[in-house]
OpenMM code with the backbone's topology and positions (N, CA, C; nanometers):
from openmm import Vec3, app, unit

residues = "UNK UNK UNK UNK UNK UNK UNK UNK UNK UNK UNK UNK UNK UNK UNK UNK UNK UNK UNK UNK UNK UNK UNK UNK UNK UNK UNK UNK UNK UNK UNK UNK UNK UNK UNK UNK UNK UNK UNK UNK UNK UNK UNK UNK UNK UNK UNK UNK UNK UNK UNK UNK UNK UNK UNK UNK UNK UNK UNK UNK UNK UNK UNK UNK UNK UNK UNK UNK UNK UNK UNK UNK UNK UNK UNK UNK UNK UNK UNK UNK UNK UNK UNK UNK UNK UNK UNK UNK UNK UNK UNK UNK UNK UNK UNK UNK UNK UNK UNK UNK UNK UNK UNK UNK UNK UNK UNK UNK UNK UNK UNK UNK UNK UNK UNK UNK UNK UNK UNK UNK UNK UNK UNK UNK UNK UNK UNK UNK UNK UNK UNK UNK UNK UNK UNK UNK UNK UNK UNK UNK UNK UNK UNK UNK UNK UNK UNK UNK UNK UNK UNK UNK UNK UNK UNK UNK UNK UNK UNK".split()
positions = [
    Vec3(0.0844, -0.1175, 0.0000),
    Vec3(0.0000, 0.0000, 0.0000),
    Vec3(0.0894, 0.1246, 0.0000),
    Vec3(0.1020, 0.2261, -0.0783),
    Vec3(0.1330, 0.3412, -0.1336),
    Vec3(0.1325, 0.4826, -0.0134),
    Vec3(0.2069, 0.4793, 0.0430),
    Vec3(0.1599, 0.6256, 0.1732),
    Vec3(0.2077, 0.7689, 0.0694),
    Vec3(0.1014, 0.8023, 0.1107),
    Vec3(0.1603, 0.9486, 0.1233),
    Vec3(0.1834, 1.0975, 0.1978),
    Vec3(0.2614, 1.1691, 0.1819),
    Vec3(0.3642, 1.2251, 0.3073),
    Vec3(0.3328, 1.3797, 0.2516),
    Vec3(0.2373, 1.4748, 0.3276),
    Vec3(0.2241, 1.5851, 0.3144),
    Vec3(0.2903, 1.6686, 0.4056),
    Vec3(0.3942, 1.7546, 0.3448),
    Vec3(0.4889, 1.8089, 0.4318),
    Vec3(0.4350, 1.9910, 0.4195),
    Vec3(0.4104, 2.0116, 0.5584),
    Vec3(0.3376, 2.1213, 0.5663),
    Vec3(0.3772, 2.2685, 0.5367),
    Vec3(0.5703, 2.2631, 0.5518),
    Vec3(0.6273, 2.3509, 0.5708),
    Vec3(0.6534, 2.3875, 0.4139),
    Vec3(0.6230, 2.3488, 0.3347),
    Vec3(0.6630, 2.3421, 0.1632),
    Vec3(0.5364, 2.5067, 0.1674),
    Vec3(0.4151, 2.5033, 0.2660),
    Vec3(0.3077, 2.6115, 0.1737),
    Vec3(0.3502, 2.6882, 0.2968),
    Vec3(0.4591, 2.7587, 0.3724),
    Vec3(0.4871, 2.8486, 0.4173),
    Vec3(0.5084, 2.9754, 0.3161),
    Vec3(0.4065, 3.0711, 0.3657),
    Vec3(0.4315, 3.2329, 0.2997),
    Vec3(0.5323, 3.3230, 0.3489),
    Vec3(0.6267, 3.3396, 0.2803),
    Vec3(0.7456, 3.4335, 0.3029),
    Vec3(0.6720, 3.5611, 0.1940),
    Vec3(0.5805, 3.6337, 0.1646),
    Vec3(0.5233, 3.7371, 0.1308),
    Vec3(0.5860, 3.8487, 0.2430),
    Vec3(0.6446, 3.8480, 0.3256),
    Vec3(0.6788, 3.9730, 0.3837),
    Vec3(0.8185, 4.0170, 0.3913),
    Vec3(0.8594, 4.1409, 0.4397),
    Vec3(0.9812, 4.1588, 0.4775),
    Vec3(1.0057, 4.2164, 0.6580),
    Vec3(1.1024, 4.1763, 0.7181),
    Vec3(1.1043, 4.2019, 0.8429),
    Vec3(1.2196, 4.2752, 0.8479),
    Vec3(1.1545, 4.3888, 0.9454),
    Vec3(1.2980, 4.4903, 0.9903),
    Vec3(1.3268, 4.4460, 1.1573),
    Vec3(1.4311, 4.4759, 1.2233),
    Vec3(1.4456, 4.4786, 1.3069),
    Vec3(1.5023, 4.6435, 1.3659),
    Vec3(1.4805, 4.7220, 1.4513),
    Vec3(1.4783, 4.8419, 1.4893),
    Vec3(1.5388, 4.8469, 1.6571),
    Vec3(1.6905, 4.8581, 1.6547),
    Vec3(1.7288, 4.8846, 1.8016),
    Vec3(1.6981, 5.0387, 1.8383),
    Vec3(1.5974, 5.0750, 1.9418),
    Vec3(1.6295, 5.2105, 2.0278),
    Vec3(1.4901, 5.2174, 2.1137),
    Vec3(1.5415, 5.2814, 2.2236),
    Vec3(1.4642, 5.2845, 2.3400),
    Vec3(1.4113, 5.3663, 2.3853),
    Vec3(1.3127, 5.4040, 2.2623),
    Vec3(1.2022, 5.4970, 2.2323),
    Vec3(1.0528, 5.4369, 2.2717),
    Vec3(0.9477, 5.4909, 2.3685),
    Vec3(0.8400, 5.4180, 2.3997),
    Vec3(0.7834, 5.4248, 2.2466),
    Vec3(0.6790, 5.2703, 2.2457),
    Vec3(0.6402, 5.2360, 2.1099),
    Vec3(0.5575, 5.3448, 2.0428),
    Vec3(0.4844, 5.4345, 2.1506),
    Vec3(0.3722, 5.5395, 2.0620),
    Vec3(0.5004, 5.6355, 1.9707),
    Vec3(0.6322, 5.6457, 2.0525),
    Vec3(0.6829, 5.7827, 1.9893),
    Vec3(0.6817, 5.7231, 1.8236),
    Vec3(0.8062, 5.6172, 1.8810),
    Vec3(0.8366, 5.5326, 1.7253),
    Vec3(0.7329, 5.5599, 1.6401),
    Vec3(0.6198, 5.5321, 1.7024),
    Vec3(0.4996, 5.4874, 1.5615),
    Vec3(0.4868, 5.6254, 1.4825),
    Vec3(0.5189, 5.7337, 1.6113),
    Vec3(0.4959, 5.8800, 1.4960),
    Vec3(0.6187, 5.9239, 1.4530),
    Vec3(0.6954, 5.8946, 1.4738),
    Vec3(0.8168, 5.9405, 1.4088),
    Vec3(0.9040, 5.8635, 1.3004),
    Vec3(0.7948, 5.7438, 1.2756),
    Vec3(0.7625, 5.6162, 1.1673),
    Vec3(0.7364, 5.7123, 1.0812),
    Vec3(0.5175, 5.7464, 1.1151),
    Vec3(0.5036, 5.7840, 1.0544),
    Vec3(0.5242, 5.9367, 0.9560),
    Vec3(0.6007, 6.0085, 1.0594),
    Vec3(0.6749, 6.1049, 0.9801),
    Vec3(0.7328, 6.0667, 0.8965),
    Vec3(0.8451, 6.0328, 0.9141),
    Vec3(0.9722, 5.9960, 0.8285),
    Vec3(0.9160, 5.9019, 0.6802),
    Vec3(0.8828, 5.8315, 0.7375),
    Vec3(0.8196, 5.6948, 0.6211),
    Vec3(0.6614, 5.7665, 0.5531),
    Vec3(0.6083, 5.8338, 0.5794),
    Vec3(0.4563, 5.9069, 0.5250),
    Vec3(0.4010, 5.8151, 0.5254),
    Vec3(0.4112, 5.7378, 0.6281),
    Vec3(0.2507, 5.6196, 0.6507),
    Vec3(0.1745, 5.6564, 0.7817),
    Vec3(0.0608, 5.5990, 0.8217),
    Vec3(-0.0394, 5.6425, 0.8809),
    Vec3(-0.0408, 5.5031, 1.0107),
    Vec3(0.0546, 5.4612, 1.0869),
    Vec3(0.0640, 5.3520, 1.1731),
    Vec3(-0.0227, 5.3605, 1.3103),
    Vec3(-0.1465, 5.3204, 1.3594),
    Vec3(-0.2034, 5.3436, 1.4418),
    Vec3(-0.1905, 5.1946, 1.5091),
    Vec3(-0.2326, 5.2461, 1.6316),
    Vec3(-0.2214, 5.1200, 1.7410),
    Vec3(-0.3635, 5.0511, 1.7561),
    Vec3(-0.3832, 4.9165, 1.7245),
    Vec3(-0.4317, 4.7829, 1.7612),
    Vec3(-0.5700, 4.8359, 1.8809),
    Vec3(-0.6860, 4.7691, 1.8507),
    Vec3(-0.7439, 4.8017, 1.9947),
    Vec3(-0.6826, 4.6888, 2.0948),
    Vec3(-0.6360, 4.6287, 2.0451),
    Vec3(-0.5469, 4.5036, 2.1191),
    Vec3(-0.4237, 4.4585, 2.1174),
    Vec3(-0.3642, 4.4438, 2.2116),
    Vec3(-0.2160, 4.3682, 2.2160),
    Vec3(-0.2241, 4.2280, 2.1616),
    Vec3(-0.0884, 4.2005, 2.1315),
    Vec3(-0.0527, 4.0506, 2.0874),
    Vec3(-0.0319, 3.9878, 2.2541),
    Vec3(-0.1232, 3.8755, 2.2900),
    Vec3(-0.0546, 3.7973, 2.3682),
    Vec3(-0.0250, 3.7045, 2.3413),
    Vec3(0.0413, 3.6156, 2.4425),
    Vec3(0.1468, 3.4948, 2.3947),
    Vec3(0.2049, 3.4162, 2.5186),
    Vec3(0.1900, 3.3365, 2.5483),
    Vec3(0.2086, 3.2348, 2.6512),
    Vec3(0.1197, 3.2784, 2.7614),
    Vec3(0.0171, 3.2356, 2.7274),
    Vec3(-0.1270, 3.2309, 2.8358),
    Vec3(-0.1056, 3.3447, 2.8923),
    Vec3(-0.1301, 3.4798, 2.8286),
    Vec3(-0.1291, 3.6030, 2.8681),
    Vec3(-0.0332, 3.6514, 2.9544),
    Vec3(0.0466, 3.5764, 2.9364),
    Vec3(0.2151, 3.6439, 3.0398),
    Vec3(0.2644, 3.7350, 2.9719),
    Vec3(0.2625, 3.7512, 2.8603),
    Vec3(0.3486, 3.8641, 2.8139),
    Vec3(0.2158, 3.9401, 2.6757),
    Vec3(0.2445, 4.1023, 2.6637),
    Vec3(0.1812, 4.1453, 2.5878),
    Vec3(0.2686, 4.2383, 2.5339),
    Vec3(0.1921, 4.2482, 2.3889),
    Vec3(0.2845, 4.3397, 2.2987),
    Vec3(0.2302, 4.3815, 2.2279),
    Vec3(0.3042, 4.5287, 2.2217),
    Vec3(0.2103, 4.7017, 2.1462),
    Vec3(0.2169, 4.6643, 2.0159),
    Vec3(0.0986, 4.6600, 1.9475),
    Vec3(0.1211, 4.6287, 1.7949),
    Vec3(0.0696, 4.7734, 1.6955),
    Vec3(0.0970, 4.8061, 1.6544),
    Vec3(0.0451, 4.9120, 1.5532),
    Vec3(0.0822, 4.8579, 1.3475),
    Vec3(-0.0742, 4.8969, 1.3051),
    Vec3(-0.0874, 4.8534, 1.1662),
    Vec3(-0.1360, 4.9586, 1.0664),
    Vec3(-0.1323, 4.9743, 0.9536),
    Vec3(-0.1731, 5.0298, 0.8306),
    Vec3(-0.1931, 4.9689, 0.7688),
    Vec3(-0.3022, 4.9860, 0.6381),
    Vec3(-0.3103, 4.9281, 0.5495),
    Vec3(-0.2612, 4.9757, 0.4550),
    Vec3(-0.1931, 4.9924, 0.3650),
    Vec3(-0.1638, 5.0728, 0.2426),
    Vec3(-0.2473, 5.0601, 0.1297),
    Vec3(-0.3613, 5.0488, 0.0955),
    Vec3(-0.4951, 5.0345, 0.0115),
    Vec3(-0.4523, 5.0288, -0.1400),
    Vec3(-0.3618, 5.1417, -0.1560),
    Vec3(-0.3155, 5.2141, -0.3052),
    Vec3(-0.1868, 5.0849, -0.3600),
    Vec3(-0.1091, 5.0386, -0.2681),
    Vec3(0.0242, 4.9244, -0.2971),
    Vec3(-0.0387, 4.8516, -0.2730),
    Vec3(-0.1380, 4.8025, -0.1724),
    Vec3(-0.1761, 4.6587, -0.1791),
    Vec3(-0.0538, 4.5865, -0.0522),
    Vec3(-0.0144, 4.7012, 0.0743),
    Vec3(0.0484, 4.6588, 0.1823),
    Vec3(0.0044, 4.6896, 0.2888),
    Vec3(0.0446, 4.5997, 0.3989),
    Vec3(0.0597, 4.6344, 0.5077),
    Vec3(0.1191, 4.6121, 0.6304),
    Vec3(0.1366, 4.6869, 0.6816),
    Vec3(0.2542, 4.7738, 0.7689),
    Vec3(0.2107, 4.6879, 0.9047),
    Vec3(0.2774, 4.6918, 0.9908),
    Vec3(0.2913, 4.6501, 1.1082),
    Vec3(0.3753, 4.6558, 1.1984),
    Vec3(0.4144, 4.7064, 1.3154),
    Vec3(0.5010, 4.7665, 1.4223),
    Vec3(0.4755, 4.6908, 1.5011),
    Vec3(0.5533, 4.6210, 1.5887),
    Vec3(0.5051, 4.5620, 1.7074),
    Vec3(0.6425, 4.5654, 1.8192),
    Vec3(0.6361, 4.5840, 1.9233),
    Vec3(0.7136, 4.5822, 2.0080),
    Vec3(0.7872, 4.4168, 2.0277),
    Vec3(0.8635, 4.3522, 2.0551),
    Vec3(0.9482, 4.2468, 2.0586),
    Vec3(1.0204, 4.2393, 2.1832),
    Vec3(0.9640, 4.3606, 2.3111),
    Vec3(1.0084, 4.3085, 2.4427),
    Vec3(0.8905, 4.3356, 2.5171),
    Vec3(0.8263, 4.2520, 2.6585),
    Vec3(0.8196, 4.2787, 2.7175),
    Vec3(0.8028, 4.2425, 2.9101),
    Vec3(0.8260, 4.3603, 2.9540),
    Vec3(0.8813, 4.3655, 3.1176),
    Vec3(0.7694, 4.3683, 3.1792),
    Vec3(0.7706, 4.2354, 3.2362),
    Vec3(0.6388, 4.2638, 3.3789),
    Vec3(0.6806, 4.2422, 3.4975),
    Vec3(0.6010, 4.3249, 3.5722),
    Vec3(0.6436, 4.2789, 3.7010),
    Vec3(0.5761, 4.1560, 3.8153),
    Vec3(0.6968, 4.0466, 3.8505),
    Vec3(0.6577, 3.9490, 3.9064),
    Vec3(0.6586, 3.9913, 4.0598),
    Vec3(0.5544, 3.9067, 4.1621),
    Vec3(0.5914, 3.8731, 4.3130),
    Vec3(0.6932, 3.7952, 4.3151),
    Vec3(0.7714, 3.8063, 4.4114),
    Vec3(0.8794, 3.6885, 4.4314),
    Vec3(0.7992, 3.5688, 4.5490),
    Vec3(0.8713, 3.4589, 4.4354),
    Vec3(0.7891, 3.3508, 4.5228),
    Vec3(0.8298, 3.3011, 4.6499),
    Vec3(0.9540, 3.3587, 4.6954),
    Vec3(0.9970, 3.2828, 4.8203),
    Vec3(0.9739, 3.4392, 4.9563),
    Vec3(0.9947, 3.4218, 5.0158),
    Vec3(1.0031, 3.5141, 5.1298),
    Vec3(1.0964, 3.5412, 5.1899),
    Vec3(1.1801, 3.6587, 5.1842),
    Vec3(1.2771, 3.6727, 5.2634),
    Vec3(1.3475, 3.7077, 5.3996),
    Vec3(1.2039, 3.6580, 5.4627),
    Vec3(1.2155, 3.7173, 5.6298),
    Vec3(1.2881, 3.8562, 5.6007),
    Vec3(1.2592, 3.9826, 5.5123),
    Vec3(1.3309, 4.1037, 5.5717),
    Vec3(1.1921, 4.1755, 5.6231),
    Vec3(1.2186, 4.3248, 5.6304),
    Vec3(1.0963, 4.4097, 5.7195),
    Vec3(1.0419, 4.4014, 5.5747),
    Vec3(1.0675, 4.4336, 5.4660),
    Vec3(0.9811, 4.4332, 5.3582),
    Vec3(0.9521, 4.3265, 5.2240),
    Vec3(0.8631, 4.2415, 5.2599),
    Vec3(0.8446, 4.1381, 5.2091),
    Vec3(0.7650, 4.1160, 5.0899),
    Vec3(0.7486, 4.3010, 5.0355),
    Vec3(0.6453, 4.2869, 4.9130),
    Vec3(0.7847, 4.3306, 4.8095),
    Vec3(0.8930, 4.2148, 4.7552),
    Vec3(0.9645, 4.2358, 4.6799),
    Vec3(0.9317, 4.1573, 4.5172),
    Vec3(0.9555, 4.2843, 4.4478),
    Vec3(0.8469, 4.2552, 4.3126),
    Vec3(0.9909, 4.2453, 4.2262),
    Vec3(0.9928, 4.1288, 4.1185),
    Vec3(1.1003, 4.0608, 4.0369),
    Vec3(1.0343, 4.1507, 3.8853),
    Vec3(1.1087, 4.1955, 3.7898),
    Vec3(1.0716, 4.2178, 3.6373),
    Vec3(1.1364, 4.1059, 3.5575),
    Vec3(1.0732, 4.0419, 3.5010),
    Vec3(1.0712, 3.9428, 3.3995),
    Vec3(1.0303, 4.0112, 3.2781),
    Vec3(1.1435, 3.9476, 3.1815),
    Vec3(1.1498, 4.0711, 3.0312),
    Vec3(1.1260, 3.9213, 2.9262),
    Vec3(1.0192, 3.9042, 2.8541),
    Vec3(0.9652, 3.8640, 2.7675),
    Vec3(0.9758, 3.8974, 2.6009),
    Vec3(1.0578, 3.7886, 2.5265),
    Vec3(1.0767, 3.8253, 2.3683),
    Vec3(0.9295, 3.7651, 2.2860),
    Vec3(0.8815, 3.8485, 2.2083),
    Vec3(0.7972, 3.7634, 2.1010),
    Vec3(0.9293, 3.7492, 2.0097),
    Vec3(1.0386, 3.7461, 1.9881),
    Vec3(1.0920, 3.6263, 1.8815),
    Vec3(1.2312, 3.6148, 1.9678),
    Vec3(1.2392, 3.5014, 2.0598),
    Vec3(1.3327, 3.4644, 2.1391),
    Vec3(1.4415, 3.4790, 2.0876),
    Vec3(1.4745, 3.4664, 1.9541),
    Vec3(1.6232, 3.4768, 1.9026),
    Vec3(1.6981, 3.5503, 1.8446),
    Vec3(1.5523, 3.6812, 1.8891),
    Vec3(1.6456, 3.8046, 1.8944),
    Vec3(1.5984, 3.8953, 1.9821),
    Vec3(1.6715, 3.8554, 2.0937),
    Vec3(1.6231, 3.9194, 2.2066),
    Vec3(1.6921, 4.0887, 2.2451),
    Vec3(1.7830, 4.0892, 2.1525),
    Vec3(1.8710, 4.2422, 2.1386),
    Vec3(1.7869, 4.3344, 2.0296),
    Vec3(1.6737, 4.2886, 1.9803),
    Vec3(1.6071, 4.3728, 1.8671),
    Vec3(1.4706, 4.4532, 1.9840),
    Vec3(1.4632, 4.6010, 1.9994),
    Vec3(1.3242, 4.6344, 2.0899),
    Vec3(1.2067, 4.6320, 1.9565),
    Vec3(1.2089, 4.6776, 1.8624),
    Vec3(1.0893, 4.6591, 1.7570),
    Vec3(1.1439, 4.5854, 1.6235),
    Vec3(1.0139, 4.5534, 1.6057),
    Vec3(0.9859, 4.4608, 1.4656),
    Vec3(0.9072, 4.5118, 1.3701),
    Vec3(0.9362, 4.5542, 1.2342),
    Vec3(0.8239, 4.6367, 1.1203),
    Vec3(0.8246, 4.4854, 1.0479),
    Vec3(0.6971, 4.4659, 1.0075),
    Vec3(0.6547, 4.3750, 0.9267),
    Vec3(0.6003, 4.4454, 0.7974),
    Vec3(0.6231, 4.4384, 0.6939),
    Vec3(0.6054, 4.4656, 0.5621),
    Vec3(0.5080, 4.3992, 0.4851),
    Vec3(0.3918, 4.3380, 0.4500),
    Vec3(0.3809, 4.2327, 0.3626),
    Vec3(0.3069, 4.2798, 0.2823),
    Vec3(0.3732, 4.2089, 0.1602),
    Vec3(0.3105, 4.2866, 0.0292),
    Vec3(0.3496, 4.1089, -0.0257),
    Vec3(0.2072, 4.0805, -0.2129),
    Vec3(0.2336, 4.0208, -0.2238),
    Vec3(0.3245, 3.9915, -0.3041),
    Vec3(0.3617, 4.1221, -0.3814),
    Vec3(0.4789, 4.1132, -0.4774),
    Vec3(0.5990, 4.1678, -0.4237),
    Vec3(0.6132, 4.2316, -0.3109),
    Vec3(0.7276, 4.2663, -0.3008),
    Vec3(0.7974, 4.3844, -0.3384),
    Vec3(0.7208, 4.4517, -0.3708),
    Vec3(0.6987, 4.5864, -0.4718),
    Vec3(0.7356, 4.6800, -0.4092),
    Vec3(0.8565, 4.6937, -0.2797),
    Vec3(0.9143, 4.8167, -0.2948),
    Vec3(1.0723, 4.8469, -0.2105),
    Vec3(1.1172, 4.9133, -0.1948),
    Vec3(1.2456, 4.9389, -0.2214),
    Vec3(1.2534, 4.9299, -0.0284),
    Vec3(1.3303, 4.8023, -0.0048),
    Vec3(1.3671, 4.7624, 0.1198),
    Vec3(1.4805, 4.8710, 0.1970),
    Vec3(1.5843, 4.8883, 0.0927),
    Vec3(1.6904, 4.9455, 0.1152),
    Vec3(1.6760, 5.0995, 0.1591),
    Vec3(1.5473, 5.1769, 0.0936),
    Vec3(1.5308, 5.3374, 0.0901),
    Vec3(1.4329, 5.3098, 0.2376),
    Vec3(1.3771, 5.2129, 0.2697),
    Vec3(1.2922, 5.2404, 0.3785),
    Vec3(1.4162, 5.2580, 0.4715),
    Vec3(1.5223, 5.1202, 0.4784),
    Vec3(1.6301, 5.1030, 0.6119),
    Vec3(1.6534, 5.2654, 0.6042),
    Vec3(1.6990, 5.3124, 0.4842),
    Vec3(1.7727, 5.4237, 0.5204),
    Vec3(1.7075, 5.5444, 0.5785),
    Vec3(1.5650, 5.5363, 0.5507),
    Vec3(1.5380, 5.6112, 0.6087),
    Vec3(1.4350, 5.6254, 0.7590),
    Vec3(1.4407, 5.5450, 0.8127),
    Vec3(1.4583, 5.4549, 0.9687),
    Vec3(1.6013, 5.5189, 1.0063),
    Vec3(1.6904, 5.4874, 0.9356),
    Vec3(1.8242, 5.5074, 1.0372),
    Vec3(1.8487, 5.6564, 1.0341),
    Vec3(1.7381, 5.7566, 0.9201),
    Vec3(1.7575, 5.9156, 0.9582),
    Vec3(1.7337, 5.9523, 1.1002),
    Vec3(1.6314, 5.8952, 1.1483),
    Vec3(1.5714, 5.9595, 1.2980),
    Vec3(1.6858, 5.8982, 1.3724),
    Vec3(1.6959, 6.0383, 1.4457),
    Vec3(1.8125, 6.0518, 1.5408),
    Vec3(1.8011, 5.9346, 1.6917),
    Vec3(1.6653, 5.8853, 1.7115),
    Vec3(1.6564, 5.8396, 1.7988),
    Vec3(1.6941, 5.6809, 1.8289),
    Vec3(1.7180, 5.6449, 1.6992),
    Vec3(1.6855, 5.4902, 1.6186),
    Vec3(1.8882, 5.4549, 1.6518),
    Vec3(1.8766, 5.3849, 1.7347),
    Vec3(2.0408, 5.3417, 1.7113),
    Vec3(2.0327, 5.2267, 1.5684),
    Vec3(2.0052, 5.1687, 1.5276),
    Vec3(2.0286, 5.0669, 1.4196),
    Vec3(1.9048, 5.0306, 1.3456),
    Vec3(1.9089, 5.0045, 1.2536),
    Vec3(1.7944, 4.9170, 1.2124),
    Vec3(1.8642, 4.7931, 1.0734),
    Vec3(1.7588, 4.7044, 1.0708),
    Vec3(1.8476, 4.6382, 0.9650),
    Vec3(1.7164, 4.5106, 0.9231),
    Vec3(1.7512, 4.4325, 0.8155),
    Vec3(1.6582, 4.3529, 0.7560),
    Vec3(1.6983, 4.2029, 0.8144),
    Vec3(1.5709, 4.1237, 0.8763),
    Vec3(1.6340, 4.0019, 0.9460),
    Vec3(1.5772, 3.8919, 0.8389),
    Vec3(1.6316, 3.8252, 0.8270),
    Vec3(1.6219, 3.6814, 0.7453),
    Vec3(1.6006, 3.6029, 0.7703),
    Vec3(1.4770, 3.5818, 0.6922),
    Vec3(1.3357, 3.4853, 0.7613),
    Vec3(1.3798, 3.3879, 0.8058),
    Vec3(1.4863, 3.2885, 0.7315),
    Vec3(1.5557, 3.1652, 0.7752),
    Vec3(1.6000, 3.1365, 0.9129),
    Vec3(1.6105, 3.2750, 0.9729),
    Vec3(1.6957, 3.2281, 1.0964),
    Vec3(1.5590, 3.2409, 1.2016),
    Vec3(1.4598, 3.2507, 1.1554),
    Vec3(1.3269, 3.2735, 1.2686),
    Vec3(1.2981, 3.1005, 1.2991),
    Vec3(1.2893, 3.1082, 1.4189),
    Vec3(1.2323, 2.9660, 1.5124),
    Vec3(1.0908, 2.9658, 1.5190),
    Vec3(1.0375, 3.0660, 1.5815),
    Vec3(0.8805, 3.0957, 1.5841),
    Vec3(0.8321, 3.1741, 1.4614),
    Vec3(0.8319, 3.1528, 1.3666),
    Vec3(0.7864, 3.2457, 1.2503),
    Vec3(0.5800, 3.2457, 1.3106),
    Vec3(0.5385, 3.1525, 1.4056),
    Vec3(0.4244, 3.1909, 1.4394),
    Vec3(0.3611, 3.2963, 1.4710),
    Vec3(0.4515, 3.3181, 1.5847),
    Vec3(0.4507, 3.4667, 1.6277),
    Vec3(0.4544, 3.6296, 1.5664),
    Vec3(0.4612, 3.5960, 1.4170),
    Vec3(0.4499, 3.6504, 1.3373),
    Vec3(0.2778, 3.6790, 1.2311),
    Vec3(0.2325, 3.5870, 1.3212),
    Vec3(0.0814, 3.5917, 1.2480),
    Vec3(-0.0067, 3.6725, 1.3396),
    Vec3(-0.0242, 3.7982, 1.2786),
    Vec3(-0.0982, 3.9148, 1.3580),
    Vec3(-0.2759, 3.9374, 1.3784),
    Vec3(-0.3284, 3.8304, 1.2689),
    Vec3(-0.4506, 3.8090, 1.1961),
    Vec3(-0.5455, 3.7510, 1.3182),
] * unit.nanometer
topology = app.Topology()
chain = topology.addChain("A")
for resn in residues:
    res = topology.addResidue(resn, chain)
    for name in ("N", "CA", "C"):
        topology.addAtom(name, app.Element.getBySymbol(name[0]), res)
């Protein structure tokens, strides 16, 4: 008898492009000084992305670009909550609170934002956006990450 072997990862969509954005700018500034620089219109989500049974949440902001047939997406890639500590330390003050810092893409835990791009053709100039991301004075780096090296490419589904 004849098996056959449907391998799931063959209809993965790489339709997008991913930036990665180091600087430690709260996410609303970024989004307007995005949308300055870049002349897009990036507004914030009535909802966060959560992700491991609501332990961690993350600022997402989207556009549609109607006229290219893209859209835009900002999302934050750290975040810090604050934990109780579970043990007790017999001192006078025993309400000592731990921050636990949370990646949506664990394997790049040195990146603070993520621009998601997706278009289905691909239709525009990767290189003039980086450069002009790295005009704003506030932005230490930015750069294009390669899909290949993503572990959770799940975490990438905003829908």
């Amino acid at each position: 008898m004849a098996l056959h072997k449907l391998v799931v990862d063959d209809f993965y969509d790489t339709s997008f492009v991913l930036l990665a954005i180091h600087c430690r700018l709260e996410d609303y500034r970024l989004a307007y000084l995005l949308n300055k620089h870049l002349n897009i219109r990036l507004a914030r989500k009535p909802q966060d992305l959560d992700y491991k049974y609501f332990a961690a949440s993350y600022a997402i902001y989207e556009w549609n670009d109607i006229t290219l047939d893209t859209t835009w997406n900002l999302v934050s890639n750290v975040c810090k909550k604050e934990e109780a500590a579970l043990q007790s330390s017999g001192s006078l003050f025993d309400n000592q609170q731990t921050i636990k810092t949370y990646n949506l893409l664990p394997e790049f835990k040195n990146v603070d934002y993520l621009i998601k791009v997706s278009n289905e053709n691909l239709n525009f100039n990767e290189k003039r956006i980086l450069s002009k991301i790295q005009t704003i004075p506030q932005v230490i780096t930015t750069y294009s990450i390669d899909l290949d090296q993503i572990k959770s490419k799940d975490h990438l589904i905003f829908n």
